[in-house]
N, C-alpha and C positions, 0 to 999 in steps of 0.2 A: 504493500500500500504506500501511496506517495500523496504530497500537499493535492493536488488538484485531484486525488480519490476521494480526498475529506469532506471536498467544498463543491465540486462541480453540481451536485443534486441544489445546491443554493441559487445557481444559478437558473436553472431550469425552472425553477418554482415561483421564482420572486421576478423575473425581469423585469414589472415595472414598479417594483419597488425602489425606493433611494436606500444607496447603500451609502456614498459617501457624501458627506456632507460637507462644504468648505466654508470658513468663515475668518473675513479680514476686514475688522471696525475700522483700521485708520483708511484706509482705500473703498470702503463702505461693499465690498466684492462680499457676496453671498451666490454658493455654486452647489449645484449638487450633480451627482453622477447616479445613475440607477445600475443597478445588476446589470440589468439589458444593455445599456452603453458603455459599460467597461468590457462586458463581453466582447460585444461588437467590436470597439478599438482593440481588444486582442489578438481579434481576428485577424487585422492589419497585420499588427507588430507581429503575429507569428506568420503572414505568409510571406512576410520581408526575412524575414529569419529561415527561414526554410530555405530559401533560394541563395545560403551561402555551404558553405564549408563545415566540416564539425565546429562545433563551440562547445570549449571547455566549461566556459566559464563566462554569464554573461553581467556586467558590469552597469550599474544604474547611477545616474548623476539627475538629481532636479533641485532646486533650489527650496529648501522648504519656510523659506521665508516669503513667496511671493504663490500665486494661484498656479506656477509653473509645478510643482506639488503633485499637482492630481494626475499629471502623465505619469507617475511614479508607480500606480495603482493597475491601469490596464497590460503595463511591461510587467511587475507582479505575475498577473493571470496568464499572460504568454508564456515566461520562462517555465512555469509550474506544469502547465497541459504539452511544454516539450519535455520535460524533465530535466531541464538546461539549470544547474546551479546558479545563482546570484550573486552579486556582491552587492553594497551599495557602498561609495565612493565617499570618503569623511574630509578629503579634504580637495575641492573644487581646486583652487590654488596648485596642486602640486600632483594633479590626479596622474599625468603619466607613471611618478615613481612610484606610487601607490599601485597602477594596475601591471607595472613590470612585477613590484613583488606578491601580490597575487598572483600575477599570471595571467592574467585578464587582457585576451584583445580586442572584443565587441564590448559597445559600448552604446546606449539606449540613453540619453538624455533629454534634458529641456531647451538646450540650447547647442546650438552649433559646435564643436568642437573642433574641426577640422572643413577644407572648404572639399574635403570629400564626402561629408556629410550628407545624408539621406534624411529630408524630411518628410515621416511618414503621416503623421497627422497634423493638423495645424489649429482643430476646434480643442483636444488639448495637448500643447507643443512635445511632441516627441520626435527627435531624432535618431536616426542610427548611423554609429561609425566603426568604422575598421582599423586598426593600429597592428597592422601587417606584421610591423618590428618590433612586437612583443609575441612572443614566445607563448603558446596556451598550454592551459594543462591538460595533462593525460589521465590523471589519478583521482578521476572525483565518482567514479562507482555511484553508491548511493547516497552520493550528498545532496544536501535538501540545499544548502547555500549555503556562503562563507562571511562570517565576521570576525571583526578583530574586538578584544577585549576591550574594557573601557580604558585601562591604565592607571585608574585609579590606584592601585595596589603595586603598581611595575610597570614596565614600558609595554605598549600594547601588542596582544600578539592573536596573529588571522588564525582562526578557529575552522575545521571542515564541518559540520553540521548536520549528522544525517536525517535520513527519513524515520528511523528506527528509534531517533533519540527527540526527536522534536514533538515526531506525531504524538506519543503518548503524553506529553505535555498538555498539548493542545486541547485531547480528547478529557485529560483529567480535570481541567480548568470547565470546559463544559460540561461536566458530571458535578463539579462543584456548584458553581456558576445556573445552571439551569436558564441560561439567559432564554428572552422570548424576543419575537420581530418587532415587538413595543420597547424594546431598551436602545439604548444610546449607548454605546463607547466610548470614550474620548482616546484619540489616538494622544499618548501622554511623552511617550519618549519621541525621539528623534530616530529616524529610520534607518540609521548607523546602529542604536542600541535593543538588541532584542529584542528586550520587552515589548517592543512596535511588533513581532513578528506574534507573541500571543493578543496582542489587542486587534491584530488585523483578521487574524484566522478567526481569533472567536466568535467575531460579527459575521467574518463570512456562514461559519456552520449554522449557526443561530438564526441568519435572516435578521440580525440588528444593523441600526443603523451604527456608522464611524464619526463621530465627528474630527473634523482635522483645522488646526489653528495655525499660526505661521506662528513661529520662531519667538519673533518681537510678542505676541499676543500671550506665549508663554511664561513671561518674564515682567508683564504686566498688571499693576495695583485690584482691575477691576477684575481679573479673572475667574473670581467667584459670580460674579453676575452675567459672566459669558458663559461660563460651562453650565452654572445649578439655577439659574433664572430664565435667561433668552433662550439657551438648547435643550434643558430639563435632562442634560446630562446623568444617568442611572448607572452608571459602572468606570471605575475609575482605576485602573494598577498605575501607581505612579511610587517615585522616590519620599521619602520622607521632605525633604527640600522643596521639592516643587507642591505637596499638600500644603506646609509652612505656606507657602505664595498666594496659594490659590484661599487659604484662609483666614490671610493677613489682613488686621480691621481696616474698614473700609470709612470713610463718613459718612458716606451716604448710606450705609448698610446696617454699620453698627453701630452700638452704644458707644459715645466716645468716654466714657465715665469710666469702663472697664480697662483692665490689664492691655497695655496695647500688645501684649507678648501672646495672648488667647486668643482662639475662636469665640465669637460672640453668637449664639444663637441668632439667625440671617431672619429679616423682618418680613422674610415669607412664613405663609405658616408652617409647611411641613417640606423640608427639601427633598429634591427628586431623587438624590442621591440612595439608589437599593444597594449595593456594594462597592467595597471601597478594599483594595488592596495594596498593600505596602512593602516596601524591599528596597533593594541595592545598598542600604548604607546604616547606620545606627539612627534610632526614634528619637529627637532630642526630648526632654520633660515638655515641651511647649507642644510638640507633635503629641508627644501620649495622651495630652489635654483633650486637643483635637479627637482623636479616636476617641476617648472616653464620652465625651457631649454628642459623638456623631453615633457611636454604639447606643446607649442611653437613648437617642432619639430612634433607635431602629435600622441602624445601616447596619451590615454584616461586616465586619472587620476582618482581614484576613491579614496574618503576617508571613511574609512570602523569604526565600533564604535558596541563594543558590549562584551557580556561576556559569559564563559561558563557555566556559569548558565544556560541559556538559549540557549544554542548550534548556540556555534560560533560568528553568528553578527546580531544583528537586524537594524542598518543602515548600506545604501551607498548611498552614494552622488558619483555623477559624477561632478566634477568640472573645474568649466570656468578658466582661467589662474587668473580671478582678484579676486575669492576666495580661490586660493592657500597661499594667504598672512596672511590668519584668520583661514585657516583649519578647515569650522564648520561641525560638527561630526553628523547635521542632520539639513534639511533645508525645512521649512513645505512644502508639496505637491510634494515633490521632492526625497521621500525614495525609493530607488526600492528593500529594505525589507517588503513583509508586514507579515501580521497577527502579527505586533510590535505596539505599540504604545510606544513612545519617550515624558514623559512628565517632564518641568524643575520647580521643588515648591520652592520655597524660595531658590533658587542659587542651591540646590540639582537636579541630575540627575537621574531619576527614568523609570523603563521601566519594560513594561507591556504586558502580551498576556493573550488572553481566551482560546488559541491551542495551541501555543510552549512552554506546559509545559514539563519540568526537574522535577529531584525529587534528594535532595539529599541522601544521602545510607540511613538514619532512617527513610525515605518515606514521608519525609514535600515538597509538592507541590513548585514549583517555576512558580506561575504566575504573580509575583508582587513584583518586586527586588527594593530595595532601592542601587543603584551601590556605596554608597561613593565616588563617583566624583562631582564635583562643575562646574556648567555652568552656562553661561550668554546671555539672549536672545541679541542678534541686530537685529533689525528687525525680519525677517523670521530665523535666521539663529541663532543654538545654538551651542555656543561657549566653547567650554572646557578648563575650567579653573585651574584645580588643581582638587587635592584629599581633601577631609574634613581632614585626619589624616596627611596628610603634612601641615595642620597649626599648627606653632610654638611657641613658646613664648622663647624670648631669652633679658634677661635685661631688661624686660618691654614692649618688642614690641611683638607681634603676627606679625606672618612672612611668608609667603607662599613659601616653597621652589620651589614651580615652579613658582611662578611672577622672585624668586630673577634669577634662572636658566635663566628665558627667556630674564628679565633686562640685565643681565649681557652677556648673549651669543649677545645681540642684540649691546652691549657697543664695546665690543671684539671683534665682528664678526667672532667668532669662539664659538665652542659650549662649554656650561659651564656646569657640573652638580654638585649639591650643597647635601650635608648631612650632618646631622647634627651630634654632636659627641658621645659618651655612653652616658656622663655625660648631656648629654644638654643643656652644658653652653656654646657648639659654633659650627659655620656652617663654614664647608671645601669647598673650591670648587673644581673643579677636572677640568683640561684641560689637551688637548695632547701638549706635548713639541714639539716647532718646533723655527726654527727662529728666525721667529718674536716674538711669546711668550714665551722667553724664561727667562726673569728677573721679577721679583716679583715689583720692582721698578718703573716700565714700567706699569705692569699693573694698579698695585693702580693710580700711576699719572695719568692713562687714568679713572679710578675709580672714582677717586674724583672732574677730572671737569666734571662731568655727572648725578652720582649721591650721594644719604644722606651716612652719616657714615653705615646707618642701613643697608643698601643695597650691603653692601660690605662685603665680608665672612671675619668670623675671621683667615684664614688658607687657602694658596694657595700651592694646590699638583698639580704638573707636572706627566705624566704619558704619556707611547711608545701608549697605548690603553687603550679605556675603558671595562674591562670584561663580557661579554654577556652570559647571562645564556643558558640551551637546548635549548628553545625557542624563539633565537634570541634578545630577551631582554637585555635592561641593566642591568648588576646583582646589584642593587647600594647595595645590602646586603653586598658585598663582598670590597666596594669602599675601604675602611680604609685598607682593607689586600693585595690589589694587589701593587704591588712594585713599588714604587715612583723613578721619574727618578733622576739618582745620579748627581749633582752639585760641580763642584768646587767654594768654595766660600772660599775669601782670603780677601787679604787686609785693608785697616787701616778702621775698623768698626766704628770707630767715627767719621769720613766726611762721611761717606756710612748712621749712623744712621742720620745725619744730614742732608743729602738730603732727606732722608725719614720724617722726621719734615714737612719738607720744601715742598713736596709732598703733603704730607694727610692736612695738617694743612695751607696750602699759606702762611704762615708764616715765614718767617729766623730768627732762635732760637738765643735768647740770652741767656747767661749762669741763669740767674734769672727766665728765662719765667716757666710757670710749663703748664703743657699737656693741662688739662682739662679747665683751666682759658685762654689758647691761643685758645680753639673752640675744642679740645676733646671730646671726650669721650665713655664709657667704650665699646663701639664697637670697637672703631678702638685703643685702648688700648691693648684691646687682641688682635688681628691681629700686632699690632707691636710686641706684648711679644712674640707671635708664631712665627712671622718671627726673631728676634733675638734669640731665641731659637734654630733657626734653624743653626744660622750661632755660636753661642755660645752654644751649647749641656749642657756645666756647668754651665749655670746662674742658678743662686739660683732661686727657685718658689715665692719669695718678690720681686722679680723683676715689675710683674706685678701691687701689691699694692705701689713702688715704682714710675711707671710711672703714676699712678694716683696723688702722694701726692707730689713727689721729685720734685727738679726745673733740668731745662736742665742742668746745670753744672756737680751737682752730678750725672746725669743718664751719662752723657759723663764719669764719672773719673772710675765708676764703669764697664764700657764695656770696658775701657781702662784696667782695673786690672783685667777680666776674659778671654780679648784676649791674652794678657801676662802668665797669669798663666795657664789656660786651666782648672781652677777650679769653684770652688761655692764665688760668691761673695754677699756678703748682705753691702745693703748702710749704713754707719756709721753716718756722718753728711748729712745729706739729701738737705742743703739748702747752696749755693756757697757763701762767701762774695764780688765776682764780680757785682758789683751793674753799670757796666759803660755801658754795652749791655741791650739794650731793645728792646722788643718783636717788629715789624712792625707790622702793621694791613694789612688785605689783602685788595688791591686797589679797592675801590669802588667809584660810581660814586659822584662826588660832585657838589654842588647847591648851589649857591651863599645867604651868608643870611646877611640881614641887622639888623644890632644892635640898637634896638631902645632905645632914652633914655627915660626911668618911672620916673613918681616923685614919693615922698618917701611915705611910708604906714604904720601906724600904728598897727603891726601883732596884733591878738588877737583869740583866739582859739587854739585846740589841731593835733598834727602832727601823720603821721603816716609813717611807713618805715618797708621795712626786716627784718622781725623777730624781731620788738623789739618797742615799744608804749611806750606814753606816761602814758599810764592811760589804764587800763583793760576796755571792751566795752561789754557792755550786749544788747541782741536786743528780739525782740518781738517773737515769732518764728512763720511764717507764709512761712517756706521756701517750699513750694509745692504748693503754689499759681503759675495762670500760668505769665510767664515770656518770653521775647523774645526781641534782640538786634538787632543791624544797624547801621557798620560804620558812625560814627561822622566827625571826622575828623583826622586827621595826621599830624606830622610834621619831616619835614628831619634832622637827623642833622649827614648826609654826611658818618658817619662808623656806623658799628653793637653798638647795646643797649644793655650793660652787667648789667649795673648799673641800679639798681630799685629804684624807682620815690619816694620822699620823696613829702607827701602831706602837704600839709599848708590851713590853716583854718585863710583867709583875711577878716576880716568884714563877710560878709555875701558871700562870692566869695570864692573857693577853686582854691588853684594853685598847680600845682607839679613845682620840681624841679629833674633833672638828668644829667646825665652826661654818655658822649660816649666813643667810639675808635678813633673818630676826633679828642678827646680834650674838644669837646665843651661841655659847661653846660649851660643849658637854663632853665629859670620858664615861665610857660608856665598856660595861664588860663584854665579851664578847662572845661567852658563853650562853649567854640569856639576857642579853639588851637590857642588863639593870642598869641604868642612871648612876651613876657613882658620884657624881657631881657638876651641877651647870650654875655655869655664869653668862649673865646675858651685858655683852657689851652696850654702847650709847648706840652704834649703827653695824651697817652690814658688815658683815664677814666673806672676803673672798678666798683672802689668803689659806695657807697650810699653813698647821703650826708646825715646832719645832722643838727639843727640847736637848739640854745638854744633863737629865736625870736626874735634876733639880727642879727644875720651873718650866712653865711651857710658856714659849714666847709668840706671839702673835699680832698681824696687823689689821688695820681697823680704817674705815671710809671714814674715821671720825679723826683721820690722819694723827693717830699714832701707834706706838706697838707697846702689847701690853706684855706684862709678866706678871702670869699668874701664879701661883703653889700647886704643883703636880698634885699634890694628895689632896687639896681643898677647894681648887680653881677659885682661892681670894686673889683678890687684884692683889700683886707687892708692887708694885710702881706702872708707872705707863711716861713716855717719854713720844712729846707732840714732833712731828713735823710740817711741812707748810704744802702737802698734799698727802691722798690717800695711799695709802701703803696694804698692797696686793701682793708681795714679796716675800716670798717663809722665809725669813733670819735664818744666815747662817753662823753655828757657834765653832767656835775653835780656839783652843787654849783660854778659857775663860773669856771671852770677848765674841760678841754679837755685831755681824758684819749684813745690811740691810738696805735696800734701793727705796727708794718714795715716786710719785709721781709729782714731786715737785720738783727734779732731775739728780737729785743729790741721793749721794751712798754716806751711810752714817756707821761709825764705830762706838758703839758702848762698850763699857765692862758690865758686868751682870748684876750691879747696885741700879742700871738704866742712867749712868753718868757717859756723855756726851767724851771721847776720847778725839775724834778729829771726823770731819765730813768734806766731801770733794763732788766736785760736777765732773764726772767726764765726759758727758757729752751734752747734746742739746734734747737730748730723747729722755721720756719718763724710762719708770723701772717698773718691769711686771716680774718679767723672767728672775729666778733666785741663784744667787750666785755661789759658787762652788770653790772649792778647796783642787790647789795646784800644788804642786810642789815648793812652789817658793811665793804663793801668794792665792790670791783666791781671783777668778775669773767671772766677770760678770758683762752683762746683755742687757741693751737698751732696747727702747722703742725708736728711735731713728736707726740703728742699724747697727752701732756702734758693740765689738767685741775687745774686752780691755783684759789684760791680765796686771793687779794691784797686787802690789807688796803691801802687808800684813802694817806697814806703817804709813801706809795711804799714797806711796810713789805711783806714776805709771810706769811699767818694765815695758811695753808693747802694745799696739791697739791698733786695729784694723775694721775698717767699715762694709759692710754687706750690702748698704741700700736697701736697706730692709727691715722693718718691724721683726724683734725676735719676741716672741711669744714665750716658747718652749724652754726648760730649765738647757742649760750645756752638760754636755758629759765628757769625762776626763777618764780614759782605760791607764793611764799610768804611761804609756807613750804617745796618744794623737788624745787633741777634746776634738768634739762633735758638736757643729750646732745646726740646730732646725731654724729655718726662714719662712713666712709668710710668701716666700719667692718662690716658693716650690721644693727648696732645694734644701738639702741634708750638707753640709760641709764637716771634713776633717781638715781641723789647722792644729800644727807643728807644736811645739814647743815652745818656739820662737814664734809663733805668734803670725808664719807664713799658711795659706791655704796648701793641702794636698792632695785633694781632689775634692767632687761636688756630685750630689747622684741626684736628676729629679726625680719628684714625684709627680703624681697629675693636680695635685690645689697647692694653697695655703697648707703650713704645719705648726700644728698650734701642742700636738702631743710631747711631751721631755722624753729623750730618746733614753735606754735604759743597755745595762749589758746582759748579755744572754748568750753562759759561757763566754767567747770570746767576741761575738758578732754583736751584731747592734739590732735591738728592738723600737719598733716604732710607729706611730698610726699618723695619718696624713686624711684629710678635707675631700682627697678622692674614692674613701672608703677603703683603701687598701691597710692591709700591716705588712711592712715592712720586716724581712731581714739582712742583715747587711753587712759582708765581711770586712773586717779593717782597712783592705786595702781598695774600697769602694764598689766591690763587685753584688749584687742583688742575688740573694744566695735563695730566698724566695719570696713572692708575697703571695698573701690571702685578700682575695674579694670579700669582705663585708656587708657591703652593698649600703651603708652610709657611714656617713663622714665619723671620725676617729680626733674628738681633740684631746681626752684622758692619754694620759701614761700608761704603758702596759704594765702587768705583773707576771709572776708566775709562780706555780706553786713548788715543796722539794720534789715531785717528780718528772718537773719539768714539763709541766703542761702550762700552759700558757691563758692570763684571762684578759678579757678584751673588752671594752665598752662603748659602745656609736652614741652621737648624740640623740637618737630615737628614743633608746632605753632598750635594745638591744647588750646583753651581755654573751659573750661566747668565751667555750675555751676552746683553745685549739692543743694537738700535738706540736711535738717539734718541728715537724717536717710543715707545718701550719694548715696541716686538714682542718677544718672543724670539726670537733667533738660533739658539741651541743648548744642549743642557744636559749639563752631563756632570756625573761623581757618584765624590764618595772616600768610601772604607769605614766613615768614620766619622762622628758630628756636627761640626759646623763653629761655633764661636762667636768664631776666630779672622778679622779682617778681612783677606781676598784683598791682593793688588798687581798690579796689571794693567797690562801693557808692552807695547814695542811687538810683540814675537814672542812671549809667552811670560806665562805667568800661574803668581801663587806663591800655596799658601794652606795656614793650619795646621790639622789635625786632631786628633780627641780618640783617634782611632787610634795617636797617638803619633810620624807621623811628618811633617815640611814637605815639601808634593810641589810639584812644578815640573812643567807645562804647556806644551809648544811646541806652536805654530802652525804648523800644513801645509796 
């Protein structure tokens, strides 16, 4: 059985029926064609066709923007009753290279081609021409016709199409369908994309009528009044994108009072519309709306899922109103595709026939398609999830542009589509300008109480519409190039950036706070650099590594000197001497705690902390044994945990000690999270403390460092500086060596008496500085690497150009330092670079030793291992960003923390072992024991981890 077995009995029956119906508002052209007249012009075009040579393959060109259209229809019915395969031609412009790689020499058109051109009708224009010099095919058996894929997915590629795979499509849409010679069709796609080939067929077997629009009438406001009022349009298969269109409010139709993102029920009474089917591409919330009010009023909803691989669709679901909300694309026992089988393997979407085989043009069989889509069973019902090739990797996270698409449309309640950039390093979103969204400021603040930094696109484009390819599709090829809607943006940018702080961050900026240490980071870093960008065209490209390493002060002075100038501004002094504002913490819940008094304890044993040890730790290696954890216990202390837990080794009893965003600083056993004593500072806590087995020393946003009593945590002194102090004190021979963000390294003795203080550079101090052999080595925020003598000299200092974050490590022959530049450096002794290894981000983690190699996590989700002599001995995908220090426990397993709240351990060899996960981000560094793992969170509470 072939097309013209299906339909010929339609002809005979109906001749003076109108089959096709044409309509063009702006040229006022109303046409119709009856059965009987397309027949008849068949008649022609096949006895002009007969009177040539074999024809492989015959080749259709009409312009479907103009009435020249309807020749399109009786060349149809010729090739069908020769059994001559088809093409139709996608691009006018360029058709010869198009029909060499078909293969195509005959060619049926609307217009002239060649001045060898044969016109055979002229009531409606068809030509025929001959192209000698291409080559026809031999290999088309029983192909029904050839298309080429949309491309959507990949470059496009010509499909063979048989009778075997089309037909039963056809017949199964009319066993669904039940159409009668009272419905109406709308021809919805373009005659390049299939689905035109089940909209034309169906009317043929049925006896309904086609209606056919031009191009331009497709893509127009009133479209709902063309198809469901003037034609009384009853059957519609179109894309999700082109429903959006056709339902988009109207004034004169709808309520202007409502959502302009919805369907409004149309001020007819009952629309004509009896079925309505949907495909090619994902429902956004705004479409499922749609279907929901048009279900609800009595339309049959169908969701259609399939490829032209395999001609056209191999599922349809008919759906109840309360699976309109999930859209599953195939639901068992419930396909009324058959001779398909719909199977989902490992989250992949795979689909299968023994009879609706395809052949692509080289003649490789298509009974067994792998589609590159991603689904997910519930229950009966399979769920489309994404593309495999739209996962991401952006800063360390693997990213699904259609979860973030659907998060975010579902946030906004307007549709969202997200792409990502050339470069890779960032995801636009794309909405239509209206109203309500029409500020960038607005949106994020709705962004950020909902969802992570990760979830939020680096780059918000406004846009009149989104570009829809022939095929009713979204073109998102084209997203970057279509014209961004024009803004006036004005006014005084530094309250404007400051509500923007205050937005993404909960935070209200003090001139000292810096990005990344107020809950940053490099997600919504770029999304701020993009949107300042947008209102200052000349900020300099350091702008970006500026709002990573600068404090708020200097990021204010510098958008003040590029709104002014209208030029390139680069930060000079990076760090404010405003020391009187300090950061807020964002309001979280608090929990009354009681301060118990301890008696006193005689410390004895070795401490451990961020990036930096008492004593180098060698362990057994038995890290691929198995292993497996379970919340312990937890303890609240009322704000988020920046500050990573310094361990103490009491007798035979391990305690941590840390400190918060409350203020408070508690040691805690670590046995069973008893409270052994807390003291709550005047303000936040970011720092690590520190202890020489005496006192614990610690710094304070209320710019000073206190020193408490290890056995009673009472203040015994606190000693002020002229900024906040984020830097764990380092002790050594009785004397405390400590950086400020006022730029100054300060020396006490351990009364908190003032010994001597130095600037070395122009950069604050975050980074904590370390013990060298003849002085102790420390790390600025401009860039700056100094090795100091013990009596405040400089012996050497070298600059990076770079924000150091991360503590430095010193193995006893090379230190190690991590940059915000990406890069890992070993310098000498003396104080020269020996090599440099990148990573892919910023590194904000303190590198650690592991045996003799270098441990380390990096903004690109990797851990790092790293031989002395710079070689990458392996890393581990994470899959987000890594700013904590690693640990590891004695048998050498290794524990890991991502800013998500991901914790992992791996083996040596850095498999992952296991992963578990606490409720909030993690920027505090883990400690990891021999039973038992501690880590703080922005959740607000220290949990503890036993081993089962």
């Amino acid at each position: 059985m072939d097309l013209w077995s299906l339909v010929k009995h339609s002809f005979s029956s109906n001749l003076d029926k109108t089959w096709i119906r044409f309509s063009e508002k702006k040229s006022k052209i109303h046409q119709i064609l009856t059965f009987g007249q397309v027949l008849e012009i068949s008649d022609e075009i096949v006895k002009s066709l007969e009177g040539l040579d074999r024809i492989g393959v015959l080749g259709f060109m009409f312009n479907e923007d103009t009435s020249e259209v309807l020749g399109y229809f009786p060349s149809l019915i010729a090739a069908i009753r020769l059994g001559v395969p088809f093409y139709s031609i996608r691009d006018g412009e360029r058709y010869r290279e198009e029909l060499e790689k078909i293969r195509c020499r005959v060619v049926l058109s609307g217009r002239e081609l060649a001045t060898e051109s044969q016109l055979i009708r002229s009531d409606v224009w068809v030509f025929l021409t001959q192209l000698n010099d291409i080559e026809d095919r031999t290999d088309t058996g029983d192909v029904a016709y050839i298309i080429q894929t949309s491309g959507t997915t990949g470059e496009p590629k010509p499909i063979l199409v048989t009778n075997s795979s089309i037909l039963p499509n056809i017949q199964d849409f009319n066993a669904a369908f039940q159409l009668k010679k009272t419905d109406v069709v709308f021809l919805s796609s373009p005659l390049t994309f299939d689905p035109s080939i089940i909209d034309i067929f169906l009317s043929l077997v049925s006896g309904a009528q086609l209606l056919v629009v031009t191009t331009t009438e497709k893509i127009k406001q009133d479209l709902y009044s063309t198809l469901l009022i003037e034609n009384r349009v009853s059957v519609i298969q179109c894309t999700p994108s082109l429903l959006q269109n056709i339902c988009r409010p109207q004034t004169s139709l709808i309520n202007t009072n409502s959502s302009p993102s919805m369907i409004v029920k149309p001020t007819v009474e009952k629309t004509s519309l009896r079925i309505l089917a949907v495909g090619g591409e994902k429902c956004s919330s705004q479409v499922r709306e749609i279907l929901q009010r048009l279900c609800l009023e009595g339309t049959a909803v169908y969701q259609l899922y399939g490829l032209t691989e395999m001609s056209v669709w191999q599922s349809m679901v008919k759906l109840e109103p309360k699976e309109i909300e999930t859209m599953p694309v195939y639901i068992k026992d419930r396909n009324l595709i058959t001779q398909t089988e719909i199977q989902c393997e490992e989250n992949a979407i795979i689909i299968y026939s023994k009879t609706r085989i395809c052949r692509y043009k080289d003649g490789i069989s298509l009974s067994y398609i792998e589609t590159g889509d991603m689904g997910e069973w519930r229950g009966d019902e399979l769920i489309w999830v994404g593309r495999s090739d739209n996962i991401i990797k952006i800063h360390g996270r693997k990213i699904s542009l259609e979860r973030m698409e659907e998060t975010l449309s579902k946030v906004l309640e307007t549709q969202i589509l997200c792409a990502v950039s050339e470069n890779g390093e960032s995801i636009s979103a794309f909405l239509i300008y209206t109203e309500k969204w029409s500020q960038v400021e607005r949106i994020l603040e709705r962004c950020r109480e909902q969802l992570e930094s990760w979830q939020i696109p680096q780059n918000i484009v406004f846009l009149n519409e989104f570009p829809v390819n022939n095929h009713g599709k979204i073109n998102r090829k084209i997203l970057f190039k279509t014209p961004a809607v024009s803004r006036n943006i004005s006014g005084d940018l530094v309250s404007w950036f400051s509500d923007l702080w205050l937005k993404l961050l909960k935070i209200s900026p003090g001139s000292m706070d810096n990005f990344i240490l107020c809950g940053g980071d490099s997600f919504l870093a770029v999304l701020v650099y993009n949107i300042m960008v947008e209102r200052i065209p000349g900020l300099h490209p350091t702008f970006l590594q500026d709002i990573l390493s600068a404090q708020f002060g200097a990021l204010c002075e510098t958008i003040a000197q590029a709104q002014s100038r209208k030029n390139s501004i680069v930060i000079k002094d990076r760090i404010s001497d405003d020391s009187n504002q300090q950061c807020e913490p964002r309001a979280l819940k608090k929990v009354k705690l009681d301060v118990q008094d301890i008696w006193e304890f005689k410390i004895k044993g070795v401490f451990r902390l961020k990036g930096r040890e008492s004593c180098s730790r060698s362990f057994a290696d038995s890290s691929s044994s198995p292993i497996g954890f379970r919340q312990d216990w937890k303890v609240d202390f009322e704000k988020c945990i920046d500050s990573s837990p310094l361990l103490l080794r009491v007798g035979e009893k391990n305690r941590v000690v840390v400190g918060s965003h409350s203020g408070w600083v508690k040691c805690i056993e670590v046995e069973d999270g008893e409270v052994v004593w807390a003291t709550r500072l005047s303000d936040r806590v970011e720092g690590s403390p520190s202890t020489e087995f005496s006192s614990i020393y610690i710094g304070c946003y209320d710019n000073h460092v206190y020193s408490l009593s290890l056995s009673t945590g009472e203040v015994q002194w606190r000693f002020k500086t002229q900024g906040i102090v984020k830097c764990t004190p380092l002790i050594h021979n009785g004397f405390i060596y400590f950086g400020s963000y006022d730029k100054l390294y300060y020396k006490l003795n351990t009364n908190g008496e003032l010994i001597w203080k130095i600037k070395p550079s122009d950069g604050s101090i975050y980074s904590s500085p370390i013990n060298m052999s003849n002085g102790f080595v420390l790390a600025t925020l401009d860039g700056e690497i100094a090795l100091i003598s013990f009596s405040g000299d400089t012996l050497w200092s070298l600059n990076l150009g770079h924000p150091v974050f991360s503590t430095p490590l010193w193995d006893g022959n090379q230190l190690y330092v991590a940059s915000v530049d990406k890069f890992i450096y070993a310098v000498s002794e003396s104080g020269s670079i020996v090599w440099k290894v990148e990573t892919g981000s910023p590194i904000f983690s303190s590198p650690i030793l592991y045996k003799s190699n270098l441990l380390l996590g990096s903004n690109d989700g990797y851990v790092y291992n790293i031989t002395p002599g710079g070689e990458i001995n392996w890393r581990t995908d994470l899959s987000n960003p890594v700013f904590s220090s690693i640990d590891f426990d004695p048998n050498g397993r290794i524990l890991c923390a991502t800013t998500d709240g991901s914790i992992l351990v791996l083996n040596s060899s850095g498999r992952i072992l296991i992963r578990e996960k606490v409720p909030g981000n993690v920027f505090s560094s883990p400690i990891f024991l021999s039973d038992s793992f501690i880590v703080g969170c922005r959740d607000n509470f220290l949990y503890s981890f036993k081993k089962i």
